[in-house]
TORKOLTI-73385 format. One record per residue: residue in one letter; chain; x, y, z of N, C-alpha, C, O in turn. Coordinates in nm, 3 decimals. Example, Ala and Ser with C-alpha at 12.3 -4.5 7.8 and 13.67 -1.06 7.14 Angstrom:
BEGIN
["A" "A" [1.319 -0.569 0.780] [1.230 -0.450 0.780] [1.320 -0.330 0.780] [1.424 -0.332 0.846]]
["S" "A" [1.285 -0.225 0.708] [1.367 -0.106 0.714] [1.290 0.003 0.787] [1.341 0.114 0.804]]
This chain:
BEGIN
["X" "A" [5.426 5.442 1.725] [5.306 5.392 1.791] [5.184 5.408 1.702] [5.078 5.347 1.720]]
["X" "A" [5.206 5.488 1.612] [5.063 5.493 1.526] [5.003 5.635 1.538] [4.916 5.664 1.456]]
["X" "A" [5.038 5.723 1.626] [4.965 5.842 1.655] [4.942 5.910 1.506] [5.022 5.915 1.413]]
["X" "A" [4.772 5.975 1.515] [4.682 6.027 1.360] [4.712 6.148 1.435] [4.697 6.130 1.556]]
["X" "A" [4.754 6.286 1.399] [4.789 6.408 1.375] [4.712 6.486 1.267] [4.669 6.414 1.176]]
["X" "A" [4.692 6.588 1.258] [4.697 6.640 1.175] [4.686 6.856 1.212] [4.664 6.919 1.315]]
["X" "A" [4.710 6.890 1.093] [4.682 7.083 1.148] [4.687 7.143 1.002] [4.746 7.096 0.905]]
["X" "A" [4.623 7.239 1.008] [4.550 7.307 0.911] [4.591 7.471 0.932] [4.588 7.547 1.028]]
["X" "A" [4.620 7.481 0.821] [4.676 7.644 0.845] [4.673 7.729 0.740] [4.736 7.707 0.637]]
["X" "A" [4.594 7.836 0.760] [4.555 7.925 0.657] [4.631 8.033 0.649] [4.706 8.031 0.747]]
["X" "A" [4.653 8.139 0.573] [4.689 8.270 0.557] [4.637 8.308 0.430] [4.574 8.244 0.346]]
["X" "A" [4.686 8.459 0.433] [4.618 8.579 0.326] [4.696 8.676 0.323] [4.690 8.730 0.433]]
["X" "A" [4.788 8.746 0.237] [4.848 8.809 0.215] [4.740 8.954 0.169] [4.672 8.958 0.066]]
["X" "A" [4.749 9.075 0.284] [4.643 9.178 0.213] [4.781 9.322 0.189] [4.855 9.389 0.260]]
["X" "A" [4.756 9.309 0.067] [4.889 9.410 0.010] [4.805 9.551 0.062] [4.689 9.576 0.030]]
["X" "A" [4.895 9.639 0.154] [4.905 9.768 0.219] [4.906 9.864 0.104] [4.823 9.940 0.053]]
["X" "A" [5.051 9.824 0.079] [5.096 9.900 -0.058] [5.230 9.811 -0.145] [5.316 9.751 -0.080]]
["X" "A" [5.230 9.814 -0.243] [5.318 9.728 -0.288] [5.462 9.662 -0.228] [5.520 9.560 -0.266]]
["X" "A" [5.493 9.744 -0.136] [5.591 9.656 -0.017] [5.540 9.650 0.121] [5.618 9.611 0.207]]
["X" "A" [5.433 9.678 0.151] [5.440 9.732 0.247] [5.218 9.566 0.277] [5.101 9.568 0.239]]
["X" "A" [5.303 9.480 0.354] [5.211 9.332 0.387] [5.168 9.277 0.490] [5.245 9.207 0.557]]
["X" "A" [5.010 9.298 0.535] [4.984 9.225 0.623] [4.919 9.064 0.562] [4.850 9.010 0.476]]
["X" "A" [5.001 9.046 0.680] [4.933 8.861 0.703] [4.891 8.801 0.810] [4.955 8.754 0.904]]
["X" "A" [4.743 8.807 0.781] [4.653 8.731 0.895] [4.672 8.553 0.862] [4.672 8.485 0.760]]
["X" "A" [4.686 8.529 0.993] [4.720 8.364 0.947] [4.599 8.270 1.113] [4.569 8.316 1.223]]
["X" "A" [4.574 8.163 1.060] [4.540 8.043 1.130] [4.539 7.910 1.144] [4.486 7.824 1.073]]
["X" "A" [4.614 7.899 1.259] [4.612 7.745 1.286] [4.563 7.675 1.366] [4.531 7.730 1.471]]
["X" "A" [4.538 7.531 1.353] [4.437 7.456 1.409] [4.496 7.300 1.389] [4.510 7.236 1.284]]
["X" "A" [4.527 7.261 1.530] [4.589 7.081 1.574] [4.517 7.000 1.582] [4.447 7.044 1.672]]
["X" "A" [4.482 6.922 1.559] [4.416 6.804 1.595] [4.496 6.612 1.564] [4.581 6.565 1.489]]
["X" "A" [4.393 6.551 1.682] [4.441 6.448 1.730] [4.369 6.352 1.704] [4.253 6.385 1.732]]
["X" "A" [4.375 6.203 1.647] [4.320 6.097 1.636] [4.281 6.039 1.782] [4.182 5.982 1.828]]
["X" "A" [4.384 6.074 1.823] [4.374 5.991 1.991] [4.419 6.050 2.106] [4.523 6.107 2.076]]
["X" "A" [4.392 6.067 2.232] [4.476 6.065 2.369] [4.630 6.039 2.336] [4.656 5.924 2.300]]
["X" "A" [4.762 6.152 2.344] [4.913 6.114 2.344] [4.894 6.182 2.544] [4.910 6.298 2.580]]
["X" "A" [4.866 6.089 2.615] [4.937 6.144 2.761] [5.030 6.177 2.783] [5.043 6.272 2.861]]
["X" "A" [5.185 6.089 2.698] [5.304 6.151 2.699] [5.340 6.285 2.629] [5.455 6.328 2.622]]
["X" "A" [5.261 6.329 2.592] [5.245 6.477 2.506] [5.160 6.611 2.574] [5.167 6.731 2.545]]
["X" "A" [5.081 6.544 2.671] [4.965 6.581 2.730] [4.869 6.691 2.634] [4.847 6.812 2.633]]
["X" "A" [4.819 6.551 2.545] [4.720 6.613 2.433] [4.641 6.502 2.408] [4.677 6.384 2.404]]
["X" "A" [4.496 6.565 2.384] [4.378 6.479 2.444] [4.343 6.464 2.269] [4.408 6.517 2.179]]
["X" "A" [4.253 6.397 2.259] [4.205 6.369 2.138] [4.114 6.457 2.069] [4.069 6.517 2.167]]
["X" "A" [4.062 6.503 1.978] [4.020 6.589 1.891] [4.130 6.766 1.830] [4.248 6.796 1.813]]
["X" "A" [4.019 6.820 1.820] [4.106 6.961 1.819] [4.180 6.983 1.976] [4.129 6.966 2.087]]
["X" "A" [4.317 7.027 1.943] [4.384 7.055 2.023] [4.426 7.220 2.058] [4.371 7.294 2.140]]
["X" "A" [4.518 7.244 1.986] [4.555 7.387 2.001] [4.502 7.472 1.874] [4.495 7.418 1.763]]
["X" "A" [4.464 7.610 1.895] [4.410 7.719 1.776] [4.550 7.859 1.818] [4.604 7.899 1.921]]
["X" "A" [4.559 7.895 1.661] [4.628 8.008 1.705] [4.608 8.094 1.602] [4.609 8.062 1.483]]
["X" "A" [4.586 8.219 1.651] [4.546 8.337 1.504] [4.669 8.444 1.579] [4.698 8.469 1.696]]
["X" "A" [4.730 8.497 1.426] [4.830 8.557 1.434] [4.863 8.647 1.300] [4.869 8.585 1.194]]
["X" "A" [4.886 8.794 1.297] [4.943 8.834 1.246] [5.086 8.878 1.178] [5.193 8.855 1.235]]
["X" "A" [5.082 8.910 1.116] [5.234 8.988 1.023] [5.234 9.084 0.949] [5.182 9.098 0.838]]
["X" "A" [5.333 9.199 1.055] [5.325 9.318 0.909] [5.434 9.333 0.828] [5.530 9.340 0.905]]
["X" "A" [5.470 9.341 0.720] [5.633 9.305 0.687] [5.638 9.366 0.547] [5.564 9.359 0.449]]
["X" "A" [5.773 9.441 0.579] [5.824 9.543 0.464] [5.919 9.471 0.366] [6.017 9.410 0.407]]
["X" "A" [5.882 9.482 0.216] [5.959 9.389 0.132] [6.054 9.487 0.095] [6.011 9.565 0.010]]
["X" "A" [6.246 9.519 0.155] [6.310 9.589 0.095] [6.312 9.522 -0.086] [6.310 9.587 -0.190]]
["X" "A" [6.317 9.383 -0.068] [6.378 9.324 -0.192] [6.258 9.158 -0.134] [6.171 9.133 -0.050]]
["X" "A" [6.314 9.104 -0.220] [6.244 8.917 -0.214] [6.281 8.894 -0.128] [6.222 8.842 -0.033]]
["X" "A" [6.384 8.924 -0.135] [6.540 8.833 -0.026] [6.554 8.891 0.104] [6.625 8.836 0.188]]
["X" "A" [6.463 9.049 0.140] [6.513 9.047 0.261] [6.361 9.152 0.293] [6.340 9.259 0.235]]
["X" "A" [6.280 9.097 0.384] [6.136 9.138 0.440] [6.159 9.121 0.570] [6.157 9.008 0.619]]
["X" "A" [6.184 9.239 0.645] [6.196 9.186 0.795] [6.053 9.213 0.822] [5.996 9.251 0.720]]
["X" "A" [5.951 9.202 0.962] [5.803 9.154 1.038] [5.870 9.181 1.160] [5.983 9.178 1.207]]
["X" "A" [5.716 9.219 1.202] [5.654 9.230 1.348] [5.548 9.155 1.353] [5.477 9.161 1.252]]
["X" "A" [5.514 9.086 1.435] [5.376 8.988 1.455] [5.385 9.014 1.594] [5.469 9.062 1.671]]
["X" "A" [5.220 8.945 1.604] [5.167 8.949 1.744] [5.061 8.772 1.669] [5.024 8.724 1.562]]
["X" "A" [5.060 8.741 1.817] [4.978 8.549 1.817] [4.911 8.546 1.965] [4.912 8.601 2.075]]
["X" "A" [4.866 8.469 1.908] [4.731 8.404 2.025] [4.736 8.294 2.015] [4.734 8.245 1.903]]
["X" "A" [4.747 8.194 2.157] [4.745 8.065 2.120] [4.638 8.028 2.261] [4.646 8.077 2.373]]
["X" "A" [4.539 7.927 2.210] [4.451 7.873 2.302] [4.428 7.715 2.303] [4.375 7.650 2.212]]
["X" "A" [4.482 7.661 2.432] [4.437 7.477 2.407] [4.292 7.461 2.378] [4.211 7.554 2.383]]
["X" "A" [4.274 7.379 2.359] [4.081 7.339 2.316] [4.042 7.186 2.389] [4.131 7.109 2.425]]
["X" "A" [3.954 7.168 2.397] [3.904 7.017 2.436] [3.948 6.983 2.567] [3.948 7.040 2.677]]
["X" "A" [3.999 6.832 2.506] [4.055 6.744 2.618] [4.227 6.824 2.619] [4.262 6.871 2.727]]
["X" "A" [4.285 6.831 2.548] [4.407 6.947 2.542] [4.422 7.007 2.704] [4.500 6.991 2.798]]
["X" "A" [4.276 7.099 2.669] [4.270 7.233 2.758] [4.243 7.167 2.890] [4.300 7.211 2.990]]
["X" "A" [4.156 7.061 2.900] [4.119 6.982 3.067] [4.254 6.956 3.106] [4.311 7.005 3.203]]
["X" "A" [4.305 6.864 3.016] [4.466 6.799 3.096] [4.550 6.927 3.126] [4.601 6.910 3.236]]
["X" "A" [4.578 7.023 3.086] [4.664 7.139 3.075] [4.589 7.200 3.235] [4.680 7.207 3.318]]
["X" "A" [4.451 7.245 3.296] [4.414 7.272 3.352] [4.441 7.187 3.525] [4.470 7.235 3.635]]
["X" "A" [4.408 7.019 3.472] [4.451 6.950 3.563] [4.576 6.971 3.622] [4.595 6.957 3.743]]
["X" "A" [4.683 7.012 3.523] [4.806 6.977 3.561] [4.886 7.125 3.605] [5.004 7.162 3.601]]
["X" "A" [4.762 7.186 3.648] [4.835 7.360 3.670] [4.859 7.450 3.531] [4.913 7.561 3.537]]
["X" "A" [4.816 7.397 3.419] [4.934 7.515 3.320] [4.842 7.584 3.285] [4.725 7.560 3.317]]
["X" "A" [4.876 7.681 3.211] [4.761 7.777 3.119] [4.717 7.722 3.038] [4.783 7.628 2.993]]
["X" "A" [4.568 7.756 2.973] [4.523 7.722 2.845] [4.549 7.790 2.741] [4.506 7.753 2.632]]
């Protein structure tokens, strides 16, 4: 149909100690247009800031704990509201 998309997502790796990594990260949706079948309104849509703390035994194997936040925005957040859900 043509739908313009787009999302933007940052992070930063702040070394603890040489294995030992947090990562603050952010993301941000946005919409060219109204998708109703998506129920996502046009402009910025969803934001989410989220961390990671994560131990590098090796390259190959870093297990994490995170914690996230996610919030609709705009027209997103009206339709989501209309329709009963959380923002």
């Amino acid at each position: 149909k043509g739908e313009v998309s787009g999302r933007l997502n940052a992070f930063y790796d702040l070394l603890i100690t040489n294995r030992l990594i947090l990562q603050p990260r952010f993301d941000i949706n946005a919409y060219a247009q109204d998708i109703p079948e998506l129920s996502v309104g046009a402009g910025f849509s969803e934001m989410e800031l989220s961390a990671r703390l994560r131990y590098e035994f090796s390259r190959e194997f870093a297990p994490y704990i995170g914690v996230s936040w996610e919030r609709k925005l705009g027209g997103t957040a009206a339709i989501a509201k209309r329709e009963d859900e959380p923002v």
